[in-house]
Every structure is written in C-alpha cells, then in structure tokens.
Steps between C-alpha positions, in 0.01 A plus 500: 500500500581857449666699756268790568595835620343790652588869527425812761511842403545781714479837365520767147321394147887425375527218774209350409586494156843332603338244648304460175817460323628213783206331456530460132863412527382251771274338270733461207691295774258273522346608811101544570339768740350465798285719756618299814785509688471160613487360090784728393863318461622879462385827625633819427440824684543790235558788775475861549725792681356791424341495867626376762177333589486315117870373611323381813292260333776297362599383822168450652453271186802335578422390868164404358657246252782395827151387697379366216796238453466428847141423539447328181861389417410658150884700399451590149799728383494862545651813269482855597420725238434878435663769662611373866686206305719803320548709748586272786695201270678235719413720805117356513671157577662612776182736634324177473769261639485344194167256536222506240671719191669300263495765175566828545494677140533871440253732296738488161545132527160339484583350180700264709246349730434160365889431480591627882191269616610212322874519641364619854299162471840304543669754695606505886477853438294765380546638166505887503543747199444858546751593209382793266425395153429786265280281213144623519416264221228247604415178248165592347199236609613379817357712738227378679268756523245532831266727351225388231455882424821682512871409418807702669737593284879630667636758265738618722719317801660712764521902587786730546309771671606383859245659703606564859204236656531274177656159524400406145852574355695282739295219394329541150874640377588750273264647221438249179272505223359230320561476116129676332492211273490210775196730678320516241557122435407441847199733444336274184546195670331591826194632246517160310517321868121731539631766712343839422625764711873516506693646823851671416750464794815686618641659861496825254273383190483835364854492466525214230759554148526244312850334488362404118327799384660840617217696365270297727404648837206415739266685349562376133551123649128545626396602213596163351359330755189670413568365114485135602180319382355326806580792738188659657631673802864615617609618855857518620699585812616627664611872305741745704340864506821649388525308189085555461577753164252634245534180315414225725209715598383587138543118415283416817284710371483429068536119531167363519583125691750701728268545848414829639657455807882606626661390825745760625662452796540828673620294835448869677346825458789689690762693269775441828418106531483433123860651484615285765347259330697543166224510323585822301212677459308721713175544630375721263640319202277224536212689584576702148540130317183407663322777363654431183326148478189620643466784184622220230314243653191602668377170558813364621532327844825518705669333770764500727748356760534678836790440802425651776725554893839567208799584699439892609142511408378824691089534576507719223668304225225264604256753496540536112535170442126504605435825288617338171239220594263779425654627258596216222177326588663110472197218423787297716774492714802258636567647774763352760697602821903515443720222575842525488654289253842348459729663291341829412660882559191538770640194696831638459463859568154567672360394831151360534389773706105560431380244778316189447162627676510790255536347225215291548262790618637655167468204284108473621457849430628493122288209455194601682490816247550307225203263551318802493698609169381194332162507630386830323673461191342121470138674631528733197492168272199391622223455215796491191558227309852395505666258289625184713773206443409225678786311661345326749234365715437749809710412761191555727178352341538211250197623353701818341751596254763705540683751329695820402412795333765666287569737788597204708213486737331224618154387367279207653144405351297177482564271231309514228222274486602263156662151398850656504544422883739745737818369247343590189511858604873508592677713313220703321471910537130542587301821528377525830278745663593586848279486792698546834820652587750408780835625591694190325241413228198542297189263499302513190271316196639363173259675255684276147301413270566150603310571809168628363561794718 
C-alpha cells in the first residue's frame, strides 16, 4: 500500500501555496494524502514566523504528535517546513532535544522534500537543509492544488525591503522573480485543471520584472494574465504602497478580470512609527495614494495590515492610527500586536517598550472601530445585487453557498433549489441580491436565471 502523507499549514496565502507545491511533489513520489494524523506515514508542518504566536503553534503541534506516539505508539516521520524551519535550521533540533523532527527543509528548498524524507527514513539522524537556492522555477502540473476555485500563482520569491519588524527576508531570502513565460504557463494549466480566478503571489508582488521580458512590469504582466482564455477573475498580494504607481492602479482599474479590490498595508497611521518602521513613506503619502484609488476607482475596496504597541509608539501615534481607520475606510483589516522577531533591526536596536496590557487595550480598540468600519460600508450594500463566486459551502449552514464578490467580501445565501446539488454550484459567479449585512459578511438571494428568481 501507498504511504500516505499529510500536511499543516500555518500562516500567509504563499505558505499555503507551498504546501500545494509539497503536496504535488509528494504525490509524484508515490505517496497518497491523508486527513489523520494517526493514517499518515509522514507529516509535515509548513510553519510561520511572522508572529511570534504563528511560531508558537509549531511547537504546540509538536508535543501534540510526542503524546501521540506515546499513547498510540503511532511515530510517523516528521519535517518542518515554512519559515521557522529557515530561520532556526539545525537549532530547532536542539530547542526540541531532538525527538519528533526528522526533516527540517528551508523555504528555497522545498523542491527537495521527497529526497531528505527518503534518506531521513534510513537515517540515525535527521536530515536538515536550510541552504538558499536561488531557482524559482517550479515543474509545471505537479502542484496539488487545495482549492476547486482559485489557483496561487508565486511570481515573485523573497523581499529586499527589510522592514524594521519584518522577518520575511531572513527567511524567504533575497528578491527573485520568476521567468513571465513559466507564469503564464503555470497560469493556462491551472485554467485547463478548472480553476477560474487566479491569485498572483509575492512578499512585494507589485514589484515583479521579468528576468525574460525587460519591458514587462506588474502592471503589463497583469495585463496578460487578463489575456489568458479561461481567466475570469484575478487578485494578487500582497502590493507595497510605495511601489503602488499610476500604472498598477490604472491597470486595476482598465482590466476587466483584474478585481476591484487593493490590499495596502499601511501597518500604521503615524508619520514617526512608519519611519521607524522603514517603511518610507509617510502618513500623508498614503492617504494621497488612497485618494488616488478612490478617484480612479470609485468602486474599489481596500484593505490593510495594522501592528500595533511598535517600539516607541506614543498615545498619539496610536491616536492616528485610529484616525486613518476613518479616514481610508478599509472593508478589512489584519490587524496584530508586535512581536519581536529574530533577526530584525527592531530586535537589534529597539526595546519592546509599549507594555503588554496596552497593547492589548489598543489592539481591541483598532478592532472594535473597525467592526464598526465594516458594518456601515456592508449596510450601504444592502438591497444591490452583487455578482458572487462561489467557492464553497458556508462554513456555518450546509444549506448555503458561499462566496466572494469582486471586492473581496463575503457572501452567504441558500442554495438554489435545482438538480445541480451544493457542488454543481462551485465555482460559478452568481448574481445575488443582498438581504442582510454583518460586520464580516453579507447574507443574500441568488436571483440567476437558473433560479427562477
């Protein structure tokens, strides 16, 4: 029988897509998934560091699977993954005192996984390889994609911005691009695999060349995209606000299956934090690009990621961190309390001086007023007709569907009443009229002509 395998994924849109791409080279091993720890003969843990609390998980995980063995005598082999396997190499051995890991395989190595099981399978020893590896190049067809719907597509590994909280560089590596010919390869077979909305991926997507095309920036490689027969919908992140030009937004804008929705990760709304952030803009420079994609794009939604307690952070750099709430008017927001992360200049060079307790009370505050945010700009929806992709069953009612409109918001309405069955419906863009707002979602009627309605 086939040895069967099962992956965990903490964390961004890129690490799930990695473990798409383990999974496929899995399979071509000869390997079969599984859902249960106690069936899988391998289990790898594709991890995050972004937050302190995501690197937490691993090792929860990790004394789960230790009790595991013990109570069942079930051992199958273990490889960290992701992040925490990059930045902390051999070391996680040793943090562990060496029980349960057997793989440990950096972010640029992945390609490598079915090799470093198979000699950690005759091995008194585990097999670690953390090495950087600048090929981007992935083998068309062998990922093994999670989502019916969409497909992640990595156009870009790595940043060279080195924000002062950001751990990404230490552990995704330096910036590379990915040839435009192999996307766009990777881009018709995910359409001829029956994915319809493709997902563009990079630490700093807006900042794609391609190594093959010189002439080819984001903005014309979207516009490509947007050429491919198949395609019905296009997102991508996550964009950097200083490389957010006239371009990208006029593309955004012109290119009918590109979505009318831009995450732009302010990550605060103080001029004095974002410079000790080194994120090299100011306060008012985003509010001015913000107002630039509101007057191009009227119905555009936006989004953002927010740290709050940053090393320094006065009341009042807080304060307008709550005032650009008001004023950019996000449909959503990741919003998350600062950890200090390993080798970053804020480790280095700044103390963690705003206090636990206040960054909580300030963390419930941001998010408090942002429920309220999304609340009255989903209220003013109420009684449209918006245009759904259905991607799933709702999570809460198996009587519903589930969607996303192509401002990224949430939709939930019955199933329509038919032969087609809650599967027949995946994938299609429905018009549906909406009935009932919330602060994360939309409840509504299909009104297709499928529907009678």
């Amino acid at each position: 029988m086939a040895k069967k395998y099962l992956i965990e994924t903490f964390g961004c849109q890129m690490n799930v897509h990695d473990s798409e791409r383990m999974a496929g080279l899995l399979d071509q091993a000869g390997y079969e998934a599984t859902d249960s720890d106690q069936h899988a003969d391998v289990i790898v843990i594709n991890t995050c560091s972004v937050r302190e609390h995501a690197e937490d998980k691993l090792y929860t995980r990790l004394g789960e699977l230790r009790v595991l063995g013990e109570e069942t005598g079930h051992r199958p082999m273990v490889a960290v993954a992701g992040c925490v396997a990059q930045q902390e190499g051999a070391g996680l051995l040793t943090r562990t005192n060496g029980h349960v890991i057997d793989v440990v395989i950096g972010t640029q190595r992945q390609k490598m996984l079915p090799m470093l099981i198979e000699k950690a399978a005759v091995s008194a020893f585990a097999e670690v390889d953390v090495n950087p590896w600048d090929d981007v190049s992935f083998p068309l067809g062998i990922t093994h994609r999670s989502d019916p719907v969409k497909a992640y597509v990595t156009i870009i590994e790595g940043c060279n911005d080195h924000c002062a909280f950001c751990v990404v560089p230490h552990t995704r590596g330096h910036e590379r691009m990915r040839a435009k010919a192999e996307i766009l390869g990777e881009v018709r077979q995910a359409v001829d695999s029956g994915r319809r909305e493709i997902h563009l991926l990079g630490q700093i997507v807006n900042h794609y060349q391609a190594p093959d095309d010189p002439g080819c920036d984001f903005a014309q490689l979207l516009s490509e995209v947007n050429d491919v027969s198949g395609v019905e919908r296009i997102r991508f992140a996550s964009p950097h606000p200083r490389h957010t030009g006239a371009r990208l937004v006029e593309a955004v804008r012109d290119l009918p299956k590109v979505c009318k929705h831009l995450h732009l990760p302010v990550q605060s709304g103080s001029t004095s934090v974002l410079s000790a952030m080194r994120r090299r803009y100011t306060r008012e420079e985003y509010l001015g690009l913000v107002a630039h994609v509101r007057e191009a794009i009227p119905s555009a939604t936006l989004s953002t990621d927010m740290i709050v307690g940053f090393p320094g952070e006065t009341d009042g750099d807080f304060n307008d961190t709550m005032t650009l709430l008001d004023l950019a008017q996000y449909s959503s927001v990741f919003s998350f309390k600062y950890s200090v992360r390993p080798n970053t200049l804020a480790s280095k060079r700044m103390p963690d001086d705003v206090g636990e307790e206040v960054k909580s009370e300030r963390i419930v505050a941001l998010q408090a007023r942002q429920r309220e945010i999304q609340l009255a700009l989903h209220e003013r929806i109420v009684g449209r007709v918006v245009d759904v992709m259905v991607d799933a069953v709702s999570r809460r009612r198996d009587t519903e569907l589930s969607g996303r409109t192509q401002g990224n918001t949430v939709v939930n309405f019955p199933i329509p009443a038919g032969a087609r069955g809650a599967d027949g419906w995946i994938g299609q863009t429905m018009p549906v009229a909406v009935r009932r707002a919330g602060a994360y979602s939309l409840w509504g009627e299909a009104v297709s002509a499928d529907t009678g309605k």
